[in-house]
Structure formats: C-alpha cells, structure tokens
C-alpha positions in Angstrom: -94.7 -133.1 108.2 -93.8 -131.3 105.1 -96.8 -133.4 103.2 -99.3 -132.0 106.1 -97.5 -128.3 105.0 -98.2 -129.0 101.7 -101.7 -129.6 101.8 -102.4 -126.8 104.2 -100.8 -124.6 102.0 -102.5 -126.2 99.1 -105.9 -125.8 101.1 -105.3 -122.2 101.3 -104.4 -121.4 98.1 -107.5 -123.4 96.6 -110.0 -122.1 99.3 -109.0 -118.0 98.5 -109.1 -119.2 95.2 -112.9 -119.8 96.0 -113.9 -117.5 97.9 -117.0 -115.4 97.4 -116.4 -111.7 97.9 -119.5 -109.7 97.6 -118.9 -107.1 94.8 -120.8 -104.2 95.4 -122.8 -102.6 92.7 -122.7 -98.7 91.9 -125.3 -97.0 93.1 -127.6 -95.8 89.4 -128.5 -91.4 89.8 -131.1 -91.2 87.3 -131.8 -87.9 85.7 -134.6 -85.5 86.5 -136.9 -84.4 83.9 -140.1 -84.8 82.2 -142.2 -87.7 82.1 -139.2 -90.0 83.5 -140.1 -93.6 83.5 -138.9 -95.2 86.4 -139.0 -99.3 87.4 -139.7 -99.0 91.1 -139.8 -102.3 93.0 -139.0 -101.0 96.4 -138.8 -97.7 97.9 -135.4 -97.6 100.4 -136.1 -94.5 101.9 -137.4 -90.9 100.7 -137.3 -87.8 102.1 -140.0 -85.9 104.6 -141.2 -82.6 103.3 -144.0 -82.6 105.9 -142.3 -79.4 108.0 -140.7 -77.6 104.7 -142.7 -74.6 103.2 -141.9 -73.6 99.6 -139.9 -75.9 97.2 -137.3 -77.8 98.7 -134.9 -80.6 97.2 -136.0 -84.0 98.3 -134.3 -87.4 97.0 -136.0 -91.3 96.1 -134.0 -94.6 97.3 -135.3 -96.8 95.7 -134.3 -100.7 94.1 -136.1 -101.8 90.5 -137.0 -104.7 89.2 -133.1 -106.0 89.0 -132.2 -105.6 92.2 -130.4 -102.4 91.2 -130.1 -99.5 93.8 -131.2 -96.2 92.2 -131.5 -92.3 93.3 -133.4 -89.6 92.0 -133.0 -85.9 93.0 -135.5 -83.4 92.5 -137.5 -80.4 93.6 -140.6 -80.7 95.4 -143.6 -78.4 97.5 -143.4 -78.9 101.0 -146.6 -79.3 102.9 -145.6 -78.0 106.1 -147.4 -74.5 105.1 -149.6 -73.0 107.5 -152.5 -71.1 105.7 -151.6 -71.1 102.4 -153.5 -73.2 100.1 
C-alpha cells in the first residue's frame, strides 16, 4: 500500500511538473504617428465610425506576422455626416 502511495504521489509530482500552462502574452500598444509601419496579419476587430460625424477616436486589433496581438489608437473622420462633403 505505501509503494501504490508512493507512486501516486510520485505521479503527481512528475505530471505538475509537466504540465503545459498557457502563458499569456502582453498585449503590444503601438504608437501613433506619422508614416507608422505596421505588420498586419489579421485584423481582430476595429472600430465602426459609420454613425460618428467629425473626428472621433477609433482603435485597430490586430495580430502580425508573429502571432503577436497588437493595438493602435488614433483619431479618425467619421462618415456618418449628412450633407457635408
């Protein structure tokens, strides 16, 4: 019985030992500027400006070529302007 403990115990031990935990990468804010170069593999989400008028703030999910989960604020011109060219 304590042999069957033993290797339970020792089963345990070596098993957590093991274990994959998924470490969770930081989420990358790039900076806003001129002429930014960004490596955009796939766009997560970005943000709907159809109903603004005037400039509004609007954000870019996005992942690049790593794998790598990036986020870029800035300032755009809504289209949701009625007569206004």
């Amino acid at each position: 019985m304590k042999m069957f403990m033993f290797g339970f115990a020792a089963f345990l031990v070596i098993g957590s030992a093991f274990a994959d935990t998924p470490a969770t990468t930081p989420v990358i804010h790039d900076q806003t500027g001129f002429l930014i170069d960004l490596d955009v593999d796939k766009i997560l989400s970005s943000t709907d400006t159809s109903q603004a008028c005037g400039i509004v703030p609007a954000r870019l999910n996005y992942l690049d070529h790593q794998g790598r989960e990036h986020v870029l604020d800035y300032q755009v011109e809504g289209i949701g302007c009625i007569n206004q060219n």
